[in-house]
N, CA and C atoms as a LAMMPS dump frame, in Angstrom:
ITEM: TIMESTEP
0
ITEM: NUMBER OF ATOMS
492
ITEM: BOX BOUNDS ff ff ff
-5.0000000000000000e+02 5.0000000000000000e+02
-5.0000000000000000e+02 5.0000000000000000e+02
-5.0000000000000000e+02 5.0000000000000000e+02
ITEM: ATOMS id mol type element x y z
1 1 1 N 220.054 145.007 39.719
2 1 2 C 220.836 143.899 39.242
3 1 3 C 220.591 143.706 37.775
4 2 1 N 221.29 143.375 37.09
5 2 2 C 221.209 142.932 35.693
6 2 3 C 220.797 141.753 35.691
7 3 1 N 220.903 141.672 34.109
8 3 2 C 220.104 140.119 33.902
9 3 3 C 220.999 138.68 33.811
10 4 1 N 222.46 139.023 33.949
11 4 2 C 223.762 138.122 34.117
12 4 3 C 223.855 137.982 34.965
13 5 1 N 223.387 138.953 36.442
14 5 2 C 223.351 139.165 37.965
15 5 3 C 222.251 137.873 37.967
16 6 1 N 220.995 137.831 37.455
17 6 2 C 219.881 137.068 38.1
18 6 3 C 220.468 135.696 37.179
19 7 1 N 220.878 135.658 35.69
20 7 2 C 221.106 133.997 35.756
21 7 3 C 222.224 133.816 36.479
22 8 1 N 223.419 134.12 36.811
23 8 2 C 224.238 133.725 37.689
24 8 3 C 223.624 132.961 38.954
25 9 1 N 222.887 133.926 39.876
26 9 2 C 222.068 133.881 40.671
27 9 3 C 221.133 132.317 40.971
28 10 1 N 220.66 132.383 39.723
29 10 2 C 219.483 131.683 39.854
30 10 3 C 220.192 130.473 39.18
31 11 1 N 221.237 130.316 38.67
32 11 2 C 222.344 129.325 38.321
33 11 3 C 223.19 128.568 39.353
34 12 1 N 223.499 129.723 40.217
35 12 2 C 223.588 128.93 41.363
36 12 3 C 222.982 128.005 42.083
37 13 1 N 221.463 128.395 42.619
38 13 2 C 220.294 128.324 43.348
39 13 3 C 220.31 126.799 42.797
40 14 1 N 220.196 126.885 41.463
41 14 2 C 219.937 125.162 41.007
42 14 3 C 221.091 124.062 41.296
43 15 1 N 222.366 124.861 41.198
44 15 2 C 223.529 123.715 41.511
45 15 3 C 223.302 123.745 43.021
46 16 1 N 223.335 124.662 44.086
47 16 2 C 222.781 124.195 45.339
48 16 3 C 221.606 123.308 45.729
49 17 1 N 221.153 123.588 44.899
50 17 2 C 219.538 122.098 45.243
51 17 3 C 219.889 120.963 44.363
52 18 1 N 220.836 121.155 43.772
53 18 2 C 221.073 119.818 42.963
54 18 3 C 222.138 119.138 44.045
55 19 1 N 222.778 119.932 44.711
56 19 2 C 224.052 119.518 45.631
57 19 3 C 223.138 118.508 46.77
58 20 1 N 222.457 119.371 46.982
59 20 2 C 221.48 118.687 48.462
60 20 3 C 220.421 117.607 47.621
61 21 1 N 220.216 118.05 46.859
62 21 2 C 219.491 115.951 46.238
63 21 3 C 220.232 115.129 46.543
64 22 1 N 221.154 115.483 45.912
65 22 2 C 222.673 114.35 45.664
66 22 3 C 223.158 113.527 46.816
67 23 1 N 223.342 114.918 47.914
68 23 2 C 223.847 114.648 48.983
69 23 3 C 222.868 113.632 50.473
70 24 1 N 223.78 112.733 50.685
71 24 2 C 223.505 111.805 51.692
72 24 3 C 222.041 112.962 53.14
73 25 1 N 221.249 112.359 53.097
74 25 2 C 220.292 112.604 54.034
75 25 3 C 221.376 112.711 55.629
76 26 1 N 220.863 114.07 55.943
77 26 2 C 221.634 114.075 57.802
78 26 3 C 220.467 113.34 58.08
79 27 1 N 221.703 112.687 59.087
80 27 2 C 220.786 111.293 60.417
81 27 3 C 220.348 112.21 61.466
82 28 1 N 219.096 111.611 61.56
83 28 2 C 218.143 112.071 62.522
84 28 3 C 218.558 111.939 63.625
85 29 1 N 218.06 112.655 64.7
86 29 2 C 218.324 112.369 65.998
87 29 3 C 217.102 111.6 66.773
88 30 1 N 217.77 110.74 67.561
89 30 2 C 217.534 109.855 68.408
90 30 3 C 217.137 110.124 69.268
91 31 1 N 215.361 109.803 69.516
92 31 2 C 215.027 109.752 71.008
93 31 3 C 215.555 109.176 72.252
94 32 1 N 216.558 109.645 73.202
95 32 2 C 217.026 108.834 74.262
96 32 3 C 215.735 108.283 75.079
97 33 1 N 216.1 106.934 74.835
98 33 2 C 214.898 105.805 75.6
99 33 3 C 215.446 106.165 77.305
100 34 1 N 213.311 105.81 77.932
101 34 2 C 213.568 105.981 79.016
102 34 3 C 214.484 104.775 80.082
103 35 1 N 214.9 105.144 81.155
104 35 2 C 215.824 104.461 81.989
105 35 3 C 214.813 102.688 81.806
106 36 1 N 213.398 102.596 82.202
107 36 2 C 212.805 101.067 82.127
108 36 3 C 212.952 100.742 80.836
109 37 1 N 212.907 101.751 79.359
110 37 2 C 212.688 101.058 78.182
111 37 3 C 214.075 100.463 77.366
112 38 1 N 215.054 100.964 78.087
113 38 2 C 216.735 100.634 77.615
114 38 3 C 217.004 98.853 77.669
115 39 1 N 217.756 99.062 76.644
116 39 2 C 217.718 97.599 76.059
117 39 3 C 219.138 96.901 76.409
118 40 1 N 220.165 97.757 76.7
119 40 2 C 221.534 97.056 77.327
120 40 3 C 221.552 97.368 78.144
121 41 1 N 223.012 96.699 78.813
122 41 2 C 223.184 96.691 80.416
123 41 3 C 224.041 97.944 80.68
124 42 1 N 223.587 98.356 82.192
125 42 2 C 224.427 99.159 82.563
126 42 3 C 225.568 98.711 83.407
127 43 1 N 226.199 99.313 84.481
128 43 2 C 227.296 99.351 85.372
129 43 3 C 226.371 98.27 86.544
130 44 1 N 225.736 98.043 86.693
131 44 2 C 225.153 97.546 87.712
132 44 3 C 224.81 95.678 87.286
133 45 1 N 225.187 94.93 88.091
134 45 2 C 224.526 93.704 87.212
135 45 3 C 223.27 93.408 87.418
136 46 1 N 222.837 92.897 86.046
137 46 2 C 221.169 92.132 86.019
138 46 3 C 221.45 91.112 85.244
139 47 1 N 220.434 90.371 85.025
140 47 2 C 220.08 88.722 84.454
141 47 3 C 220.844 88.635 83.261
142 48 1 N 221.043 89.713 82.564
143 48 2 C 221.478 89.479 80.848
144 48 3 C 222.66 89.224 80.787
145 49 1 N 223.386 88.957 82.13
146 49 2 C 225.334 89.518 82.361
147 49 3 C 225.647 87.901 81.811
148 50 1 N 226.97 88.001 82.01
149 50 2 C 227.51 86.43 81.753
150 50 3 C 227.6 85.818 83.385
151 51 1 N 227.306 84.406 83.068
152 51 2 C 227.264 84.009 84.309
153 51 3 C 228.479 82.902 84.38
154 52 1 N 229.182 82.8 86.021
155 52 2 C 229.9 81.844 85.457
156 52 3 C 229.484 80.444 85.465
157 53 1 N 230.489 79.805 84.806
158 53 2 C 230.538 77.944 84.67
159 53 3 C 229.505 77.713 85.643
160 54 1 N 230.501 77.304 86.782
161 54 2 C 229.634 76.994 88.164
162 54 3 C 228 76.979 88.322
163 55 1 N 228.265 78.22 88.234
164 55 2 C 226.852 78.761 88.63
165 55 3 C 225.874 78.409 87.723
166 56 1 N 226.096 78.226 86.245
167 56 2 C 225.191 77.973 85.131
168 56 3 C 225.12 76.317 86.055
169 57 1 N 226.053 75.907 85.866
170 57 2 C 225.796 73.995 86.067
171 57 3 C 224.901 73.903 87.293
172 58 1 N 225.187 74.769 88.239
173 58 2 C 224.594 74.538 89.793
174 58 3 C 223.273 74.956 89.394
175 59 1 N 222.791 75.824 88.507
176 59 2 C 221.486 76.334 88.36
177 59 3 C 220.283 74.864 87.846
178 60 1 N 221.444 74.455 86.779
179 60 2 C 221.158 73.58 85.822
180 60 3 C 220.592 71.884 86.61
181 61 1 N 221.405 71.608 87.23
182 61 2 C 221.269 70.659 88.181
183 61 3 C 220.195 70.396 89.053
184 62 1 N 219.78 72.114 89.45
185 62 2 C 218.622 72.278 90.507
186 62 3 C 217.435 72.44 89.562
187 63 1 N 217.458 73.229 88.168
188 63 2 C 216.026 72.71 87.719
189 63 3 C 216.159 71.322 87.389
190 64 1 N 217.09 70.51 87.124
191 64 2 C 217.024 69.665 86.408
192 64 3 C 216.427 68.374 87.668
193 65 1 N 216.637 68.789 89.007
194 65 2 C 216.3 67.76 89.935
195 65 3 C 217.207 66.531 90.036
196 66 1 N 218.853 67.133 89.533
197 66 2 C 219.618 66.143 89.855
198 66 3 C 220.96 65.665 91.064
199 67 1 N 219.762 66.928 92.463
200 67 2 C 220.842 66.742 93.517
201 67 3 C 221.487 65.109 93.815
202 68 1 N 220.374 64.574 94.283
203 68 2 C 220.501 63.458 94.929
204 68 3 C 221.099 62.71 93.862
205 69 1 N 220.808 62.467 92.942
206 69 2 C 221.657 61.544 91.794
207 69 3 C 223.33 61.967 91.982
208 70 1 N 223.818 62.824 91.673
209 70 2 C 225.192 63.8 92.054
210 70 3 C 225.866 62.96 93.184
211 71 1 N 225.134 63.269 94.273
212 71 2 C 225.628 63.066 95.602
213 71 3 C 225.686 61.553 95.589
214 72 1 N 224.838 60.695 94.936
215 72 2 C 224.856 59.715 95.187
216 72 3 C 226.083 58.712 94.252
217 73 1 N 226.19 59.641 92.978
218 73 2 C 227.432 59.201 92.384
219 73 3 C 228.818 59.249 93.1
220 74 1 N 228.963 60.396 93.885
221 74 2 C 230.051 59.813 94.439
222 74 3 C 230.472 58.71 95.513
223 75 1 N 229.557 58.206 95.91
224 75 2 C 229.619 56.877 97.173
225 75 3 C 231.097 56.545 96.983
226 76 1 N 231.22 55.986 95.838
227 76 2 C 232.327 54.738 95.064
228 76 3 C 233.83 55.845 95.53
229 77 1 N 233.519 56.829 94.653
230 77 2 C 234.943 57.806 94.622
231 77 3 C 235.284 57.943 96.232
232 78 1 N 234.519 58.229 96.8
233 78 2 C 235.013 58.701 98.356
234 78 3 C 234.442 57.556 99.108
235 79 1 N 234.602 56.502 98.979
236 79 2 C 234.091 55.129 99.734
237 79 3 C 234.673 55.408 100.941
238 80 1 N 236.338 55.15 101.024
239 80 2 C 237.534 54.667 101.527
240 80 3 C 236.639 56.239 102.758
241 81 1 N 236.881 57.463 102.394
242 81 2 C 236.974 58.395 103.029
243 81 3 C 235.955 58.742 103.795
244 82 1 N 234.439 57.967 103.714
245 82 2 C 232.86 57.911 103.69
246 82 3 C 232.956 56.787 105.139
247 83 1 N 233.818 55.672 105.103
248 83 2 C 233.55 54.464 105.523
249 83 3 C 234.809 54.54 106.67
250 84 1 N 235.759 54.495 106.203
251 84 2 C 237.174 54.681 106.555
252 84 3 C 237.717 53.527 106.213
253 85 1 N 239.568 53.526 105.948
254 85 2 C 240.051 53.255 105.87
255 85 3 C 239.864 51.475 105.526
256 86 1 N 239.666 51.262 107.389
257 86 2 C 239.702 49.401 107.13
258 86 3 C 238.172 48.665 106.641
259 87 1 N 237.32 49.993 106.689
260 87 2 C 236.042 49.279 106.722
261 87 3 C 236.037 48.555 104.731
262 88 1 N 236.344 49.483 104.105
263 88 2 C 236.874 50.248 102.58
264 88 3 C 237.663 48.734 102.407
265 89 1 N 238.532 48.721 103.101
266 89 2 C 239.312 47.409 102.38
267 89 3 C 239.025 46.175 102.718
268 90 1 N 237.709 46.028 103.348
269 90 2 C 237.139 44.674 103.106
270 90 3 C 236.191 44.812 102.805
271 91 1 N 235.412 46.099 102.307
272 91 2 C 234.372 45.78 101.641
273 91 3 C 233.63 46.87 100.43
274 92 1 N 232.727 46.83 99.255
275 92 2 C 233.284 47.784 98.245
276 92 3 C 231.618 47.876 98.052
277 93 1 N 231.26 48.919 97.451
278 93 2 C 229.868 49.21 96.951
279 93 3 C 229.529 48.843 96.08
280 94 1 N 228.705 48.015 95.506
281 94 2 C 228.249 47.384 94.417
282 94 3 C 227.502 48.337 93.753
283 95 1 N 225.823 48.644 94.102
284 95 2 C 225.077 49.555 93.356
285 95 3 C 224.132 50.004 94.387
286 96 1 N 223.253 51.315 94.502
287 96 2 C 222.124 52.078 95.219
288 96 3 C 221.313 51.795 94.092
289 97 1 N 220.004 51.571 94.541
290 97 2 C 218.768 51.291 94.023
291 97 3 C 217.998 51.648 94.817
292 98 1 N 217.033 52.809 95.103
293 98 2 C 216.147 53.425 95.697
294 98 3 C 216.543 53.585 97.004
295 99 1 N 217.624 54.207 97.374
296 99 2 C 217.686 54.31 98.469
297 99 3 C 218.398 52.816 98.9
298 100 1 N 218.601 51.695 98.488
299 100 2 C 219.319 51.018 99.04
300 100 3 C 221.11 50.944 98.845
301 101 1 N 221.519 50.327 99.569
302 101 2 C 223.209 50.278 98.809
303 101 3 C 223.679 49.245 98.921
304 102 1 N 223.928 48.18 98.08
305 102 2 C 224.017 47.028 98.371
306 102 3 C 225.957 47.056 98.078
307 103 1 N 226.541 46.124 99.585
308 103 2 C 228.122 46.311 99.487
309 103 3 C 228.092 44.892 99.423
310 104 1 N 229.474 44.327 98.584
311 104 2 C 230.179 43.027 98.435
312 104 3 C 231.482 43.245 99.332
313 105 1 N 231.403 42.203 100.589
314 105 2 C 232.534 41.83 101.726
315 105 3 C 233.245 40.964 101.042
316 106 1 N 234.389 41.351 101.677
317 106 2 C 235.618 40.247 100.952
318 106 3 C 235.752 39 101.656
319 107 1 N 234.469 38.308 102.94
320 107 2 C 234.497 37.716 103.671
321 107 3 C 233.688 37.241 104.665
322 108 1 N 232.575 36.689 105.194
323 108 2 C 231.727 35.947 105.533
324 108 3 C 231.484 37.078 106.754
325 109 1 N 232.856 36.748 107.507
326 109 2 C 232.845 36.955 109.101
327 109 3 C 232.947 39.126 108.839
328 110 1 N 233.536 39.708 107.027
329 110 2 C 233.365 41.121 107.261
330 110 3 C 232.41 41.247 107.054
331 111 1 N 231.292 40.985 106.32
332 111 2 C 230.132 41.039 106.321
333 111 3 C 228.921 41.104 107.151
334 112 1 N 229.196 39.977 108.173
335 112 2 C 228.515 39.776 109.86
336 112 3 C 228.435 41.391 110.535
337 113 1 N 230.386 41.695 110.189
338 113 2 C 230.97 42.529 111.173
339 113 3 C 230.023 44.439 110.405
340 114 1 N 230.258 44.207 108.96
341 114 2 C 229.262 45.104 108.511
342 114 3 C 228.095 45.332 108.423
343 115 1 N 227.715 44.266 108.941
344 115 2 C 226.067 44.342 109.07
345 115 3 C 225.876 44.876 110.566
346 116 1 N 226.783 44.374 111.159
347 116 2 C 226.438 45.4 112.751
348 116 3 C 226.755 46.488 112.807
349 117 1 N 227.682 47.237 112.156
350 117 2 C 228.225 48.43 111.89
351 117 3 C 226.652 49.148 111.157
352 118 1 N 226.118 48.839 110.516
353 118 2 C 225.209 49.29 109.366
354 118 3 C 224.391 50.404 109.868
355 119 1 N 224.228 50.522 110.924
356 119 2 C 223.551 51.546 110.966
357 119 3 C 224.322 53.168 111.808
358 120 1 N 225.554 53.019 111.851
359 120 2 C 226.742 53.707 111.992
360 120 3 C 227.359 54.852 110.71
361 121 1 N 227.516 53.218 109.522
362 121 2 C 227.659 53.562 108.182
363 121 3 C 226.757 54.304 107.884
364 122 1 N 225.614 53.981 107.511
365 122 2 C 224.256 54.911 107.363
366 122 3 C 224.301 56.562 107.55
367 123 1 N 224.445 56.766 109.086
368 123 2 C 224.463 57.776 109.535
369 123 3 C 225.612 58.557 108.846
370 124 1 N 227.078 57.746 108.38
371 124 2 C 228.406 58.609 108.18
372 124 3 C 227.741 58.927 106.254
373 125 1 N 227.062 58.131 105.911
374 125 2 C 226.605 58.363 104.492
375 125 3 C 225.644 59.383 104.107
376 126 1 N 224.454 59.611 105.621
377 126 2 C 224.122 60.753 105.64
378 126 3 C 224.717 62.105 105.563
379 127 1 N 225.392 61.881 106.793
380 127 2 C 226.517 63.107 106.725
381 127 3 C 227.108 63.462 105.703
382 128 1 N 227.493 62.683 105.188
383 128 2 C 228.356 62.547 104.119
384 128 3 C 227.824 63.255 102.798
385 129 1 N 226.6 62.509 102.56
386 129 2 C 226.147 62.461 101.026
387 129 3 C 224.684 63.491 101.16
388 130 1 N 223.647 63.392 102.525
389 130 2 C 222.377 64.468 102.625
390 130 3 C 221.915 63.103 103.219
391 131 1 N 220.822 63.686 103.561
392 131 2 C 219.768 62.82 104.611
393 131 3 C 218.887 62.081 102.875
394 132 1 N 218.834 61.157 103.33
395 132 2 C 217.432 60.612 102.143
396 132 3 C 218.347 59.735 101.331
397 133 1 N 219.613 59.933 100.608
398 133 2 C 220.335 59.347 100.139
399 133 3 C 220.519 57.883 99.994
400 134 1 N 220.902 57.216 100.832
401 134 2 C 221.118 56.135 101.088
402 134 3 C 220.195 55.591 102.72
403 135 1 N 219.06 55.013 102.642
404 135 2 C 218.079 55.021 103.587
405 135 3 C 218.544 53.153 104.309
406 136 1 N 218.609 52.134 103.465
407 136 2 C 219.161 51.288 103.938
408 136 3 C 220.535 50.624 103.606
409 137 1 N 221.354 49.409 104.228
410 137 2 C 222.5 48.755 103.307
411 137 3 C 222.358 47.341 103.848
412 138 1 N 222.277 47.052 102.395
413 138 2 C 222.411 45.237 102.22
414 138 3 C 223.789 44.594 102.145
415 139 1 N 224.044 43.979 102.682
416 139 2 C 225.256 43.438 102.7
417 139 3 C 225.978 41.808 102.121
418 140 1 N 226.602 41.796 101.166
419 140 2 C 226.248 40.489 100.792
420 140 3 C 228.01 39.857 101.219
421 141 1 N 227.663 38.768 101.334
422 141 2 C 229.263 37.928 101.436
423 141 3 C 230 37.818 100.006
424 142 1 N 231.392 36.787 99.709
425 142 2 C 231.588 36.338 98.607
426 142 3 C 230.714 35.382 98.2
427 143 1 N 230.78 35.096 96.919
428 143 2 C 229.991 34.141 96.091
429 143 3 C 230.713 34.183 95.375
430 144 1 N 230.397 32.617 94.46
431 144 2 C 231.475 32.111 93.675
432 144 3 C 230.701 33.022 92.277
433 145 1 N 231.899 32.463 91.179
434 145 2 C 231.373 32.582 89.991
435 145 3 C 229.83 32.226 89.326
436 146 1 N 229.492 33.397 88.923
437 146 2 C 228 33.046 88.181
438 146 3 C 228.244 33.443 87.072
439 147 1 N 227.417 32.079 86.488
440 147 2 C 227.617 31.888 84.658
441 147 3 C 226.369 32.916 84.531
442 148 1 N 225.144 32.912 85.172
443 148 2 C 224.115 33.486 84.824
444 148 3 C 224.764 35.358 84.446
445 149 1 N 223.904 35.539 82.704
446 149 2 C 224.154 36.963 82.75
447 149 3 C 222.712 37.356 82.234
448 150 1 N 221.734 38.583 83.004
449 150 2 C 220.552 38.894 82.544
450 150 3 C 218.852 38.177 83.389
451 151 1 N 218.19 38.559 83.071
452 151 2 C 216.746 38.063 83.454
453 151 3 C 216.296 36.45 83.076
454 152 1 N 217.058 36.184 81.688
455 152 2 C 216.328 34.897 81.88
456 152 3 C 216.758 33.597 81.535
457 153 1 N 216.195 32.868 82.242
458 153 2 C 217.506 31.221 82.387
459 153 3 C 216.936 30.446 81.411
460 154 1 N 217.822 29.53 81.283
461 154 2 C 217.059 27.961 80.557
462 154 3 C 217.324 26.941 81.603
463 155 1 N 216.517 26.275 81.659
464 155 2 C 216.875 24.727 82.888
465 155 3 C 218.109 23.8 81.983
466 156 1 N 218.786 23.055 82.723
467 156 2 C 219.633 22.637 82.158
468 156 3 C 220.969 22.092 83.315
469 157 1 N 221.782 21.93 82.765
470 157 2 C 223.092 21.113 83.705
471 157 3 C 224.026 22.574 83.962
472 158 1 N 223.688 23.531 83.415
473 158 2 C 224.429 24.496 83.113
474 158 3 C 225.346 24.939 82.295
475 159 1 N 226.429 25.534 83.097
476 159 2 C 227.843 25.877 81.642
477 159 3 C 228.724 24.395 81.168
478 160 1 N 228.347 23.523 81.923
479 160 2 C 228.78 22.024 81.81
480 160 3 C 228.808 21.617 80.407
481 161 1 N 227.341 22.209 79.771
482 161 2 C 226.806 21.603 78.687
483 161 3 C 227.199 22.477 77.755
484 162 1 N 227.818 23.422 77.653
485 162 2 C 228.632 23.924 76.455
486 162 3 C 230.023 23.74 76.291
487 163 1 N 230.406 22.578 77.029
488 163 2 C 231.748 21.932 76.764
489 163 3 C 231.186 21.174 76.572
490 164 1 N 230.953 20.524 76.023
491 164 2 C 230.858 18.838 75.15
492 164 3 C 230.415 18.169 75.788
């Protein structure tokens, strides 16, 4: 070879290693992770999937320990359907407080008549709502208007004395 043969040559050699400086690094190849160490989901479902509505709230509810509260909110909504029909239209649920349920009768003699029923009701509220729910029911008649609002009174003539 001549000596135009070797700088040609060796002229090249440098623009090829200058090409590969230049040029972007090839991407390495990737260890395929084993089947336990894989980090997305496959075809199969596990915990990471989307879950639906429902099921998030129903989950949510049960750590949260808010069966009985739930069940017990609806008394009012499904009274009529809990009680039936005529029992419902003479008499309405006021409030549950530990297990009690205290109802306002539209009437002395429905009240009597619901208090003998009471342990009938009970049972249809079990059914109805879960055992534990509603354990007793107080039953109160009408009563007139009460000025009293809150825990604490003053002695006095009453609402008399804020009319003049």
């Amino acid at each position: 070879m001549s000596a135009d043969g070797e700088d040609m040559s060796a002229q090249a050699r440098r623009l090829l290693d200058r090409a590969r400086r230049m040029a972007p690094p090839k991407p390495k190849r990737r260890r395929r992770p084993a089947p336990e160490e894989q980090s997305w989901s496959g075809a199969a479902p596990d915990g990471r999937d989307p879950t639906p509505v429902g099921a998030a709230v129903g989950d949510l509810v049960a750590e949260r320990k808010w069966d009985a509260t739930l069940r017990a909110a609806g008394i009012e909504a499904r009274w009529d359907t809990i009680v039936g029909a005529e029992v419902a239209g003479h008499c309405r649920p006021e409030r549950l407080e530990n297990g009690e349920l205290t109802c306002v009768a539209e009437s002395t003699a429905w009240a009597t008549q619901i208090r003998l029923l009471s342990r009938q009701l009970i049972e249809r509220l079990a059914a109805d709502l879960g055992p534990g729910v509603v354990t007793r029911l107080r039953v109160l008649g009408p009563t007139a208007p009460n000025w009293r609002h809150g825990p604490l009174r003053v002695t006095g003539r009453g609402p008399r004395d804020t009319y003049g």
